[in-house]
DRENPAFI-903152 format. One record per residue (C-alpha): residue in one letter; x, y negated, z negated. Coordinates in steps of 0.25 Angstrom, whole numbers, plus 5000, padded with zeros to 4 digits. Layout:
% residues N
aXYZ ...
% end
This chain:
% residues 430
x500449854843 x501849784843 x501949674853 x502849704867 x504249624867 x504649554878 x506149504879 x506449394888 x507949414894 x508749304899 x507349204902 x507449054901 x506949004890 x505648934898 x505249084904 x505449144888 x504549044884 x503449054896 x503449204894 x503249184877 x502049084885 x501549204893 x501449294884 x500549204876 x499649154889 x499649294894 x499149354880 x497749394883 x498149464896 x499149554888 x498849694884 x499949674873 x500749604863 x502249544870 x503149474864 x504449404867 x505349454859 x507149434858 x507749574856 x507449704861 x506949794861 x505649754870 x504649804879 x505049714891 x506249634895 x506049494903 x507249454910 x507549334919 x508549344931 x508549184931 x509849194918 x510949264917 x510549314904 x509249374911 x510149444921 x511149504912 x509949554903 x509149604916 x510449684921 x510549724907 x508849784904 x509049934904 x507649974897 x506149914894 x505249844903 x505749734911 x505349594917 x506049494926 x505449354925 x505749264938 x505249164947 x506149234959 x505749354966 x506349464957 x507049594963 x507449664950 x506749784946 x506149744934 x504849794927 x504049654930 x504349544936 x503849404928 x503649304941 x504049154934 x503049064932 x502449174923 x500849194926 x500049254914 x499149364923 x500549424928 x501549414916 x500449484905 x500049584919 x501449594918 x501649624902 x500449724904 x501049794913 x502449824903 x501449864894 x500849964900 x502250014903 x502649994889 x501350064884 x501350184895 x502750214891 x502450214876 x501250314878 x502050404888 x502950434876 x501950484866 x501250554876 x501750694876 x502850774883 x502950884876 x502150974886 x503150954895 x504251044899 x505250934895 x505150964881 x505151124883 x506551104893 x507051034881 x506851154869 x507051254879 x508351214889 x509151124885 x510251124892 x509451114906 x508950984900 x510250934897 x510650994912 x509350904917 x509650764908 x511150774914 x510950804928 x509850704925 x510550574922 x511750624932 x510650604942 x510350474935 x511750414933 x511950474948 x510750384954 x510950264945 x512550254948 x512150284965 x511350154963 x512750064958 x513550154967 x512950134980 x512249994977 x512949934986 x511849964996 x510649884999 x509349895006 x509449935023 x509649795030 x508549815042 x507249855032 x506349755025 x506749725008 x505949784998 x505949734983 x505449814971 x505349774957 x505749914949 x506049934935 x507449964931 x508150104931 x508950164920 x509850274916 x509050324903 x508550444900 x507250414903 x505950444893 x505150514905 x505050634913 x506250674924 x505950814925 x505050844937 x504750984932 x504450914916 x503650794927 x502850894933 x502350964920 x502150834912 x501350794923 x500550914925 x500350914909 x499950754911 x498850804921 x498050854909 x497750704902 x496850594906 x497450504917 x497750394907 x498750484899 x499250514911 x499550384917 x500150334904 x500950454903 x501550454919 x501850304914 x502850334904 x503550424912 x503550354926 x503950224920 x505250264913 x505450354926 x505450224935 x506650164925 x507650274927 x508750314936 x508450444945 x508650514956 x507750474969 x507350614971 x506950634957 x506350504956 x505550554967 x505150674961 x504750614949 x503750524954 x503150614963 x502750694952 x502050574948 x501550514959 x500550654959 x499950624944 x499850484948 x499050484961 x498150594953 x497750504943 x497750384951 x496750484961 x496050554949 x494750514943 x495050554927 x493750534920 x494250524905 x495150414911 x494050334917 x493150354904 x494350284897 x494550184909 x492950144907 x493050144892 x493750034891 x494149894900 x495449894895 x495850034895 x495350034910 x496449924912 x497349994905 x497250134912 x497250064926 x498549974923 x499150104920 x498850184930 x499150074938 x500550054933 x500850214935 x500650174951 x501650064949 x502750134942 x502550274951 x502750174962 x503950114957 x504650234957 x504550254969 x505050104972 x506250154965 x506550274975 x506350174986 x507150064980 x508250134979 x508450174991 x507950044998 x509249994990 x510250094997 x509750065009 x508950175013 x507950195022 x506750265023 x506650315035 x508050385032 x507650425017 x506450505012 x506550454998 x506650305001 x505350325011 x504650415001 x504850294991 x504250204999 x503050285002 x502850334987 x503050174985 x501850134994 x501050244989 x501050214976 x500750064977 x499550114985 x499150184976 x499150054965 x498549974974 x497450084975 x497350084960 x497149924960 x496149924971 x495350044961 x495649964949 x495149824957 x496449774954 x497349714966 x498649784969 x499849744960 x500849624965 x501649664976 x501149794978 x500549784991 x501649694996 x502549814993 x501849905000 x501849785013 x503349785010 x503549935011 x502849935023 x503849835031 x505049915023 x504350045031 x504049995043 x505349935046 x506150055043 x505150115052 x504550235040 x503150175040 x502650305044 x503750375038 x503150515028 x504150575019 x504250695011 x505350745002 x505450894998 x504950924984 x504750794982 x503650704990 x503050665003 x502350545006 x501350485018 x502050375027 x502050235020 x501150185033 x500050275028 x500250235013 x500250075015 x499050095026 x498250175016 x498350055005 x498149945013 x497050005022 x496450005006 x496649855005 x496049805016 x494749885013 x494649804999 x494449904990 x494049804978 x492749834983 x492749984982 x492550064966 x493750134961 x493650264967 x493250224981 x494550154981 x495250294981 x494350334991 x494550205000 x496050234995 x495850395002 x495050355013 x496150255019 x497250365020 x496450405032 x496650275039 x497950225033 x498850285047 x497750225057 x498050085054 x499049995061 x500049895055 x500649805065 x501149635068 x500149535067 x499949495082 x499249385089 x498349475096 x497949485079 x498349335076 x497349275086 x496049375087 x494849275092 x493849325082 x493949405068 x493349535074 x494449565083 x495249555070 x494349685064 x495349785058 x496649705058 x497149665044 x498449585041 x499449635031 x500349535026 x501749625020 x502149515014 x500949485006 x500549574993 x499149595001 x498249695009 x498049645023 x497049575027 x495749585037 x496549495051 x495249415051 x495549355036 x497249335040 x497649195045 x498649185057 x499449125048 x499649255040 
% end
C-alpha cells in the first residue's frame, strides 16, 4: 500500500529535518508507511505558525488533514497539535490517529449508499433536490458570512476562558449525509451490520460533518441522530464483533482506536455548537443551544473516558481537565444544575449530574474491574452522582488531626488533567 504524504508548510529547516528523524525513530510504532513529500496533493499538511510562510499557508489550508507544530501553547483549530521538542510515543500516536481518519474515510466511500433514499430523491424529484442543495448552501453561505459579519464580538467578560482545538470549517459540498430524513434511514439500514461496519461507517460521515459550515440547529439535529447509534454500540455486546476483537491482537487495537475516535469526533461536534456561541458572547444560562452544547460536550468525553477505563487505557490528554474546565465555565455562570430540552431536537441531564457521574467512576479505580463491570460501575454511579458535594478546600479539611476524620473527602484539582484524589493521599500544599 502507497506510503501517506506529509507536507511540511513554512517549518524551519531544523523541525523539517527532526520530523524526516521522527519518522524514521518512530517506525515500528507506525501502522503505516509516511513520507515527506514537496507538492500536493497529501494526506496531511504540517504547518508552523513560528514564519511567515507557515502563517500565510495556515490561513490559506482549505482541505486534508492538518497539523500545527509548536513549542507555544497553540489556540488554532487544527486536526493535531505536534508539541516541539517532538517525543516518538506522541508524534507516531499522533500519525496513527490521521490514519485511521484517513482510512475510515476511505472505507465509508465504498461502503454502500444506494439503500438510501438519497439516491431514490435523486431519479425520482429532482427539482426538490435542487430546492434542498440551494436553500442548503444559503443556510451555509448565511452561517459562514454571520461568523465575519458579527466577529467583532468575543467571549462574555465576567465567565472563566475555554479553549478548544477543532478542525477547520468549510463551504464545500460535503461527501456525507445532511438530510436528517436520508440520516435517519441510512442509519436504520446501518443498524442491520456488525458493529465494526458500523463504526467505520459513522466515521466517514461524522468526520467530514465536523468540517463543514452549518446551521446550529441542524448541527444539532445531525448529531443527535448519531449520538443514539453510537451510545447503542458503545452500550451493546455484538458477538460477531467480539469474536473478530479476540481473533486477533491487532484487530482488537484497531476496532477499540475506532470506536474510540467515533467518541472523540461526536464530541467535537458538539465543541462546535458550543464554541460558537462562546465566541459571540453568549451564555448559557440565556441560550438552550449554547447549555445543550456544553452538556452534550461533557457526556460524550464521559462516555470516552468510560471506554478507556473498559479498554484499560487512561483517558485521552486533556480530557478530563476539559471536563474540570467546563465545570468552573458552569459554575460561574451559575447553570451547574441547569437541564435543557429543545423541541424536536434533544434534552439533556444537568452537567452537575454528568461530571459527578464520571468522576464518582475515577475515584473508584476501575482499572481493577473486567470490561463489562465497568458499564455496570458506569450505571450504578448515576444513582449517586446528585448526592455528592463539590465545595472550597477549607482548614477544617487542611488540618484533620488523623486520616480517619478525612474518610469520604477527595480533592479535585481543575487545573490538573486528573481525577481527585482520597484527602488523606493530598498534601497541604496542593
Amino acid at each position: 500500500m502507497p506510503a501517506f504524504r506529509i507536507k511540511a508548510c513554512g517549518l524551519k529547516k531544523i523541525d523539517t529535518t527532526s520530523l524526516r528523524s521522527m519518522l524514521t525513530l518512530a517506525d515500528n510504532l507506525l501502522s503505516h508507511n509516511w513520507e515527506i513529500i514537496e507538492h500536493d496533493p497529501v494526506e496531511l499538511c504540517i504547518y508552523s505558525l513560528e514564519t511567515e510562510e507557515g502563517k500565510e499557508a495556515w490561513l490559506a489550508h482549505d482541505k486534508g488533514f492538518s497539523a500545527i507544530l509548536s513549542s507555544q501553547k497553540v489556540t488554532e483549530s487544527a486536526d493535531i497539535i505536534l508539541k516541539k521538542p517532538l517525543r516518538t510515543k506522541n508524534f507516531s500516536e499522533a500519525l496513527n490517529a490521521i490514519e485511521d481518519k484517513i482510512k475510515l474515510v476511505k472505507q465509508s466511500k465504498k461502503f454502500t449508499r444506494a439503500k438510501a433514499s438519497t439516491t431514490t430523491a435523486q431519479k425520482s424529484k429532482p427539482k426538490q433536490k435542487d430546492t434542498g442543495k440551494s436553500s442548503l448552501l444559503f443556510s451555509s453561505l448565511s452561517s459562514g458570512l454571520s461568523k465575519h459579519l458579527i466577529g467583532i464580538k468575543s467571549p462574555a467578560w465576567n465567565l472563566p476562558q475555554l479553549t478548544f482545538s477543532l478542525p477547520i470549517q468549510n463551504l464545500i459540498k460535503p461527501d456525507t449525509i445532511l438530510d436528517l430524513r436520508s440520516l435517519k434511514k441510512w442509519l436504520k439500514e446501518l443498524s442491520k451490520k456488525d458493529n465494526t461496519t458500523m463504526v467505520s461507517a459513522i466515521l466517514g460521515n461524522i468526520i467530514p460533518l465536523n468540517r463543514t459550515v452549518l446551521p446550529v440547529r441542524t448541527r444539532l439535529s445531525l448529531l443527535e441522530l448519531y449520538q443514539e447509534s453510537i451510545t447503542r454500540l458503545i452500550f451493546s455486546r455484538d458477538i460477531a464483533s467480539i469474536k473478530l476483537e479476540r481473533s486477533s491482537y491487532s484487530t482488537y487495537i484497531k476496532s477499540m482506536r475506532a470506536l474510540m475516535l467515533l467518541v472523540e469526533e461526536l464530541s467535537i461536534g458538539y465543541k462546535i455548537i458550543l464554541d460558537e456561541a462562546y465566541q459571540q458572547g453568549e451564555r448559557p444560562d440565556s441560550n438552550d443551544f449554547f447549555m445543550m452544547a456544553i452538556n452534550k460536550t461533557a457526556e460524550n468525553i464521559s462516555l470516552s473516558i468510560l471506554l478507556a477505563y473498559s479498554y484499560y487505557r487512561t483517558p485521552a490528554a486533556t480530557t478530563i481537565n476539559t471536563l474540570h474546565q467546563l465545570y468552573l465555565y458552569c459554575e460561574a455562570s451559575n447553570t451547574l444544575h441547569k437541564t435543557v430540552s429543545i423541541k424536536g431536537v434533544s434534552t439533556s441531564k444537568s452537567f452537575y449530574h454528568i461530571y459527578n457521574q464520571i468522576i464518582l467512576m475515577g475515584i473508584a479505580d476501575p482499572f481493577r474491574l473486567t470490561k463489562f463491570e465497568v458499564f455496570k460501575l458506569h450505571t450504578l454511579m448515576d444513582d449517586y452522582a446528585d448526592k455528592i458535594e463539590i465545595s472550597p478546600l477549607i482548614n477544617k479539611h487542611k488540618n484533620a488531626p488523623n486520616e480517619f476524620l478525612m474518610t469520604g473527602y477527595f480533592c479535585l484539582d481543575t487545573n490538573s488533567d486528573k481525577m481527585p484524589t482520597a484527602l488523606a493521599q493530598t498534601s497541604i500544599e496542593k
